[in-house]
C-alpha positions as CSV (number, residue, x, y, z in Angstrom):
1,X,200.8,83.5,122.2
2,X,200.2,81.8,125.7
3,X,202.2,83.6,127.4
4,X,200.4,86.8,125.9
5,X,197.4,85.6,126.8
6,X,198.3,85.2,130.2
7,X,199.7,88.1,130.5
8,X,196.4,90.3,128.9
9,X,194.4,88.1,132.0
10,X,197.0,89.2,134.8
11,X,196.8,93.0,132.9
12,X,193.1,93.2,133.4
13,X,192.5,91.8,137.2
14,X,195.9,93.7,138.0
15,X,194.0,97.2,136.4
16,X,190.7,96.3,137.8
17,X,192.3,96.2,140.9
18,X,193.8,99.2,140.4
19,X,190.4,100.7,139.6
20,X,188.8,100.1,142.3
21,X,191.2,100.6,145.1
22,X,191.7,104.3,143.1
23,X,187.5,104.9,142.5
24,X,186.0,104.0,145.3
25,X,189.1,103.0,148.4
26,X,191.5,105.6,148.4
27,X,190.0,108.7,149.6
28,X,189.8,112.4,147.7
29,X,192.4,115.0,148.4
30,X,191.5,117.3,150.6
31,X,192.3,120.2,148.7
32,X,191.6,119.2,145.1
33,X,188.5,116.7,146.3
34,X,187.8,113.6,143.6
35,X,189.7,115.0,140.7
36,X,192.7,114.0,142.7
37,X,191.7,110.5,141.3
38,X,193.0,110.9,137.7
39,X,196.6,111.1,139.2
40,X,196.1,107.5,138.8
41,X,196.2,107.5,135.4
42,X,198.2,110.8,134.5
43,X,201.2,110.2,136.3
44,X,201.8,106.2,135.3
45,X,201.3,107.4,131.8
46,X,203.0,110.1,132.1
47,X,206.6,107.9,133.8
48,X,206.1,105.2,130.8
49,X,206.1,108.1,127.8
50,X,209.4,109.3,129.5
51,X,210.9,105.8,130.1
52,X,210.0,104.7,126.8
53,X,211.9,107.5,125.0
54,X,214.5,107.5,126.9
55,X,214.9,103.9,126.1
56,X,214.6,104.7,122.5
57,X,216.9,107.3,122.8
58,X,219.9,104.9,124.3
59,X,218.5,102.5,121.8
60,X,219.6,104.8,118.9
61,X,223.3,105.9,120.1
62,X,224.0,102.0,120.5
63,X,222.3,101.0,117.0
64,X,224.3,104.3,115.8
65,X,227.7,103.0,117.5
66,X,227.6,98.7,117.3
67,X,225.2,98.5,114.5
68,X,222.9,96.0,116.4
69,X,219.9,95.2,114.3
70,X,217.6,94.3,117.1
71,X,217.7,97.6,118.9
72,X,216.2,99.6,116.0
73,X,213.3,96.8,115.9
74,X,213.0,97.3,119.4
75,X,212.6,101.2,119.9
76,X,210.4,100.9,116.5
77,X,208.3,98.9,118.4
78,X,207.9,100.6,121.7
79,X,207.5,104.0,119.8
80,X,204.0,104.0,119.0
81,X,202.7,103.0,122.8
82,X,205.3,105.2,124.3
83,X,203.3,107.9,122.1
84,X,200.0,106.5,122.8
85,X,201.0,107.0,126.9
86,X,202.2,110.4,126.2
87,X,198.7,111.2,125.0
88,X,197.3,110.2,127.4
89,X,199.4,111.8,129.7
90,X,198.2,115.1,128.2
91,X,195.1,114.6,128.2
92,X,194.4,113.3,131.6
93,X,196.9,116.8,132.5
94,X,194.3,119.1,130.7
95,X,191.1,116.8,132.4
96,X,193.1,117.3,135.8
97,X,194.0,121.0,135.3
98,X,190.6,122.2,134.7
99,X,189.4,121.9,138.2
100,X,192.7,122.4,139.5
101,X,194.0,125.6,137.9
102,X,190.3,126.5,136.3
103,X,192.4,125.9,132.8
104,X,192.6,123.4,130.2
105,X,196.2,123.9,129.1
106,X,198.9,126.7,129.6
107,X,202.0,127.1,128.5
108,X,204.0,125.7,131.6
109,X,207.4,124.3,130.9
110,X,206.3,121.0,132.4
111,X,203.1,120.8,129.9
112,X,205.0,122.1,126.5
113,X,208.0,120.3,127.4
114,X,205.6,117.5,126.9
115,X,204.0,118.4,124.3
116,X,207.3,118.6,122.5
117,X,208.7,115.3,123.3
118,X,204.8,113.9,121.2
119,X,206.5,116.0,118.7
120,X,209.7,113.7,118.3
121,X,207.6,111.0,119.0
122,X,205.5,111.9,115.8
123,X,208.9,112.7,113.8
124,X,210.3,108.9,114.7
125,X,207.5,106.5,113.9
126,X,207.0,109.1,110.8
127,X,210.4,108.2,109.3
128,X,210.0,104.4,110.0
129,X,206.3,104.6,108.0
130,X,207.6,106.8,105.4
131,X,211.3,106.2,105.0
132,X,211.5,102.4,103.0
133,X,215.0,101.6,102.9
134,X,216.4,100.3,106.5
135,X,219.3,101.8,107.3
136,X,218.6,105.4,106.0
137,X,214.9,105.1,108.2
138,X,217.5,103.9,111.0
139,X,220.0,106.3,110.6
140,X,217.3,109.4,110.3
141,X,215.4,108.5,113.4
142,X,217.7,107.6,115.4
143,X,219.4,111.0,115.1
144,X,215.5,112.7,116.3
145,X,215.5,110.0,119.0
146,X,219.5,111.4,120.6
147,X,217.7,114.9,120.2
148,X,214.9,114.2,121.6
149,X,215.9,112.4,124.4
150,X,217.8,115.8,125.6
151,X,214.1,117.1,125.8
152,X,213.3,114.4,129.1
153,X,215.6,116.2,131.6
154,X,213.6,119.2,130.6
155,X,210.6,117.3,131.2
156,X,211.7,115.6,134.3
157,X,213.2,119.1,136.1
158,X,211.5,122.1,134.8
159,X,209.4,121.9,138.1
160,X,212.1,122.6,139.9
161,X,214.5,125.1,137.6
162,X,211.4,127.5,136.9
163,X,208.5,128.8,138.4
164,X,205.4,126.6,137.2
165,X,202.2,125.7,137.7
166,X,202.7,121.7,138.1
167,X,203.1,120.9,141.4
168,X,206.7,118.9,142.1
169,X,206.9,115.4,142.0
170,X,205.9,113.5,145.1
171,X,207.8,110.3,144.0
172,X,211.5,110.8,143.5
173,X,214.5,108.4,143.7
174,X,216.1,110.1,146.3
175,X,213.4,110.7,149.2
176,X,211.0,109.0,150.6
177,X,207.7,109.9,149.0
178,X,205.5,112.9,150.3
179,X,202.0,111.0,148.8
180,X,199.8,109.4,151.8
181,X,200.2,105.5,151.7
182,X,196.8,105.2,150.7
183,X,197.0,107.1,147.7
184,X,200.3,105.4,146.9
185,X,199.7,102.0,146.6
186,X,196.6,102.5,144.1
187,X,199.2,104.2,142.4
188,X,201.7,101.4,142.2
189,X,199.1,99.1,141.4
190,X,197.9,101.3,138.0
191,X,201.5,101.8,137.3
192,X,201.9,97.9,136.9
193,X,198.8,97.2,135.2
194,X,200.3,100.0,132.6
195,X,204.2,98.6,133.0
196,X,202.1,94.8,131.9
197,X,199.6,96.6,128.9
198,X,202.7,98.1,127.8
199,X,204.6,94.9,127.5
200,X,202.4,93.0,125.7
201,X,201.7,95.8,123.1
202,X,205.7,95.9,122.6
203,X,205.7,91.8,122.1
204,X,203.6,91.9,119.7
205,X,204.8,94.5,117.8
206,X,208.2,93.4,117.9
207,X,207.1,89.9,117.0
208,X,205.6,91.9,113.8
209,X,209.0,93.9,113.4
210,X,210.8,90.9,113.3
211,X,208.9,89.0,110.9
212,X,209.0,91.8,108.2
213,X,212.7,92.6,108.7
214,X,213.2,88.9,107.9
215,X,210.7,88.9,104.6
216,X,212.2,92.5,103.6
217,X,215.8,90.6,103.8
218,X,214.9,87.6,101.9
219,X,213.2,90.0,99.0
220,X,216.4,91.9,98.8
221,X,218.3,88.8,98.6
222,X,216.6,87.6,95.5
C-alpha cells in the first residue's frame, strides 16, 4: 500500500508536468494550430490499449499451453484499464478529428480497427463477469483474446497498407522520429505519467484477483 501510494504521488507531479509542458510550453502546430495538443493524450492512450492487449493476448496462448494460473489473473486484471485507454483513445480521436478533418468519426481502417479491438475488449472482461467457473471463463476468453490480438497488426499498419485519413505514425521503432523535439518530450512525459496510472490500477486489481482466486479455492475445497 506504500509503495502505491508513492507511486499515485510520483503519477500526479509526473502528469502535471506533463500538462503543463503540453498546455501552455510546447507550441501549436502550425497547420492544425492548438488542437494539436490532444495528441498528448490520444496517442499515449492509444500505444497502452494496444500494448495491453497484446499482452493479454500472449498471456492467453501461455495460460492455454503451461497452464500458469497467474497469467489469467494478470490479463484479467489489466483488461478493464487497457479498455478504459482504448476509450479514451477514441474519444480524444473523434475530439481531434473534428477540427482536423471537420468530422467526428469515419469509417477509416485505423478508427474501426479500433473500435473493433473495444469490441474484444468488451467480449473478455464479459466472460470473466459472467462466466463463474475458472477454467471454462479462462478457456473462453482466452480463445477472444488469440483472436483479437490478430486485430493489433491491423491497428498498428492499416496507415500504411490502405489509403486513410490518419496521418502515419511519427514514432516508429525503426526511424528516428519525424515529431519536433519540443512536441516530443511532453509526449514522453504524458506517456509515463499513463505507463505509472496504469500500473497502479493493474496492482491493485491484481492484488483483488489474487485474493478471490484464493477464497474461491478454499470454498471449493470444503
Amino acid at each position: 500500500n506504500k509503495f502505491i501510494n508513492t507511486l499515485i504521488i510520483f503519477m500526479i507531479f509526473i502528469i502535471f508536468l506533463g500538462l503543463i509542458y503540453a498546455l501552455f510550453i510546447s507550441p501549436e502546430d502550425y497547420i492544425q494550430g492548438d488542437s494539436v495538443r490532444i495528441m498528448y493524450v490520444h496517442v499515449p492512450a492509444s500505444l497502452l490499449s494496444l500494448a495491453c492487449f497484446g499482452f493479454i493476448g500472449i498471456a492467453s496462448i501461455c495460460s492455454l499451453i503451461f497452464k500458469i494460473k497467474i497469467l489469467p489473473l494478470m490479463a484479467k486484471s489489466l483488461a478493464p484499464v487497457g479498455f478504459l485507454f482504448g476509450v479514451i483513445s477514441i474519444v480524444t480521436g473523434s475530439l481531434w478529428g473534428k477540427p482536423t478533418w471537420g468530422i467526428w468519426w469515419v469509417w477509416d481502417a485505423r478508427l474501426t480497427s479500433m473500435a473493433i479491438l473495444l469490441v474484444f475488449y468488451l467480449a473478455y472482461i464479459a466472460i470473466w463477469k459472467f462466466v463463474d467457473n475458472f477454467e471454462k471463463a479462462n478457456k473462453i476468453s482466452s480463445i477472444i483474446a488469440i483472436i483479437g490480438t490478430l486485430n493489433l497488426p491491423i491497428i498498428k499498419y492499416s496507415v500504411d497498407w490502405w489509403n486513410t485519413l490518419h496521418q502515419p505514425s511519427s514514432i516508429t521503432l525503426t526511424s528516428f522520429p519525424t515529431i519536433h523535439y519540443t512536441m516530443l518530450i511532453p509526449l514522453i512525459i504524458m506517456f509515463l505519467g499513463m505507463v505509472i496510472y496504469l500500473f497502479i490500477v493493474f496492482l491493485m486489481r491484481y492484488k483483488i484477483e489474487v485474493i478471490k482466486f484464493k477464497l474461491d479455492k478454499k470454498k471449493n475445497q470444503k
